[in-house]
C-alpha positions in Angstrom: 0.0 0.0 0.0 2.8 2.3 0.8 4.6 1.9 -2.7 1.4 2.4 -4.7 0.7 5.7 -2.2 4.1 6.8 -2.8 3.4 6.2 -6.9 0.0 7.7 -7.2 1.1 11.0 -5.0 4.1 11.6 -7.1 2.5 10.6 -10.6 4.6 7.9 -11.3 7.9 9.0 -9.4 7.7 12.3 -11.6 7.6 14.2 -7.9 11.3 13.2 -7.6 12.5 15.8 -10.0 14.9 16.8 -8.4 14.3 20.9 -10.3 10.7 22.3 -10.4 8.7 19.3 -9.5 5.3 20.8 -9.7 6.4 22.0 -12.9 7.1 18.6 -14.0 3.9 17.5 -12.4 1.8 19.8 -14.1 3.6 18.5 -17.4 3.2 14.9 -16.7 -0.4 15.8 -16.1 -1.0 16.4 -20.1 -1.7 12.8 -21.1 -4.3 12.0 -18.4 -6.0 14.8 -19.4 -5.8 13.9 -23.0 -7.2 10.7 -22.2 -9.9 12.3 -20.2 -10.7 14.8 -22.7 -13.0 12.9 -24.8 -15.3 12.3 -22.6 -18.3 14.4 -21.9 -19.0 17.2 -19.0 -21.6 15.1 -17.6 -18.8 12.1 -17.2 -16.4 14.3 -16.5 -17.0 16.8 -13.7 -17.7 13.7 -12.0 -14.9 12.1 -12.3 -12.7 14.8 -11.9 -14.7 15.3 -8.3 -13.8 11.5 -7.5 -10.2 12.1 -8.7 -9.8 15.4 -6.5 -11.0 13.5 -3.5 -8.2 11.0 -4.0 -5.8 12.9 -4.4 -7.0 14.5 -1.1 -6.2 11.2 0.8 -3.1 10.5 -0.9 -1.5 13.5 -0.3 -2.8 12.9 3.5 -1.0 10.0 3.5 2.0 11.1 1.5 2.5 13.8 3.5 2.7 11.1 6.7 5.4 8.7 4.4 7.5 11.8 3.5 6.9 13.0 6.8 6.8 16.4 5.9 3.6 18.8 5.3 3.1 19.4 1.5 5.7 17.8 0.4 7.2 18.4 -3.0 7.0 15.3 -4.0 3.2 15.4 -3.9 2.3 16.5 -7.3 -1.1 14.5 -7.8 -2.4 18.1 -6.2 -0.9 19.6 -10.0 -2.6 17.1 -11.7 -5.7 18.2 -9.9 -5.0 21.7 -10.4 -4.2 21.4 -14.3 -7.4 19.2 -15.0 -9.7 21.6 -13.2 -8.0 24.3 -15.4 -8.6 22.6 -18.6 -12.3 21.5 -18.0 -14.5 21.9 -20.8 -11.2 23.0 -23.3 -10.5 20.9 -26.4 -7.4 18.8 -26.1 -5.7 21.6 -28.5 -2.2 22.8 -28.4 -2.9 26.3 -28.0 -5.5 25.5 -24.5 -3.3 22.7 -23.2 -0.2 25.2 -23.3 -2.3 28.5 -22.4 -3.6 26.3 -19.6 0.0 24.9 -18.3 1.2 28.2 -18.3 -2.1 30.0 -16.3 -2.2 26.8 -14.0 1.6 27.7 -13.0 1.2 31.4 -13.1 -1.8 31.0 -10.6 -0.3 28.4 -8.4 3.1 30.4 -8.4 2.0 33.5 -7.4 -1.0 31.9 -5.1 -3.2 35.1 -5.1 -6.0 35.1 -2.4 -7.3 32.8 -1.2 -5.1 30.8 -2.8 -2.3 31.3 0.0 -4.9 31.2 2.8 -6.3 27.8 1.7 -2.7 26.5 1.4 -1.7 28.1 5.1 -5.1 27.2 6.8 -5.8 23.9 5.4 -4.1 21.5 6.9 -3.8 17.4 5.3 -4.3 15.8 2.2 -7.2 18.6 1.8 -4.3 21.9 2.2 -2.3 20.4 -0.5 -5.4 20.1 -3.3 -7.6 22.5 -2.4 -5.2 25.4 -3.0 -4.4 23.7 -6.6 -8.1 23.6 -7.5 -8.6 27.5 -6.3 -5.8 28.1 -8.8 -6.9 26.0 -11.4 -10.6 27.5 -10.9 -8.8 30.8 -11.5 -6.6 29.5 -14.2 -9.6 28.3 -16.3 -11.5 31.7 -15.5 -8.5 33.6 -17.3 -8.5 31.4 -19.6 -12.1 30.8 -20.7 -12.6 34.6 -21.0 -9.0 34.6 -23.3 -10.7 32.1 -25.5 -14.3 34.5 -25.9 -11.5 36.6 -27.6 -9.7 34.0 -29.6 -13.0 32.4 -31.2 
């Protein structure tokens, strides 16, 4: 159980960068939304909600394994982040890098509440929820770029 946690949390040992893990997170996060992106809103906000709830109790117990709050080698909560972001966007280049680079901007700078949620929050629900504010914000920057695009 504790290998698989240890997998899952840091999407498939990608955590272990040893340079800009979330980074790489966010990057190795491209092909599961790929995957994810043909199916329909209906399937998956759902999904997305069950995925975001795991990640919550992985990082939980990550953080207890690495035995150290938010870890950096807990990147599932990038993942999180980045497929929040790019709900509802077509699996082009142009949204999947716009996205990448909002997602990072947003969890970067962590403007409120971002920084409050991260601070306050304590567990497996700290290290997500503040990836999901910025993601939420990152797909509001980037849904209002695209009215302009189109």
């Amino acid at each position: 159980m504790r290998k698989g946690i240890i997998l899952l949390s840091t999407w498939g040992g990608v955590g272990f960068v040893p340079l800009v893990p979330g980074t790489a997170g966010t990057a190795a996060a491209v092909p599961f939304f790929l995957l994810l992106s043909c199916l329909p809103l209906r399937i998956y906000l759902p999904l997305l909600l069950g995925i975001s709830l795991l990640a919550c109790w992985l990082a939980g117990k990550a953080e207890g394994i690495f035995q150290q709050q938010d870890s950096r080698f807990i990147v599932i909560d990038e993942v999180v982040g980045f497929l929040v972001t790019m709900t509802s966007f077509p699996p082009s280049l142009f949204y999947i890098v716009a996205g990448f680079i909002l997602f990072r901007v947003f969890d970067i700078l962590k403007p409120p509440p971002v920084r409050f949620v991260e601070k306050r929050v304590k567990g497996g629900y700290g290290v997500v929820l503040d990836d999901v504010i910025a993601g939420i914000y990152a797909y509001l920057v980037l849904r209002i770029f695209s009215s302009f695009v189109r």
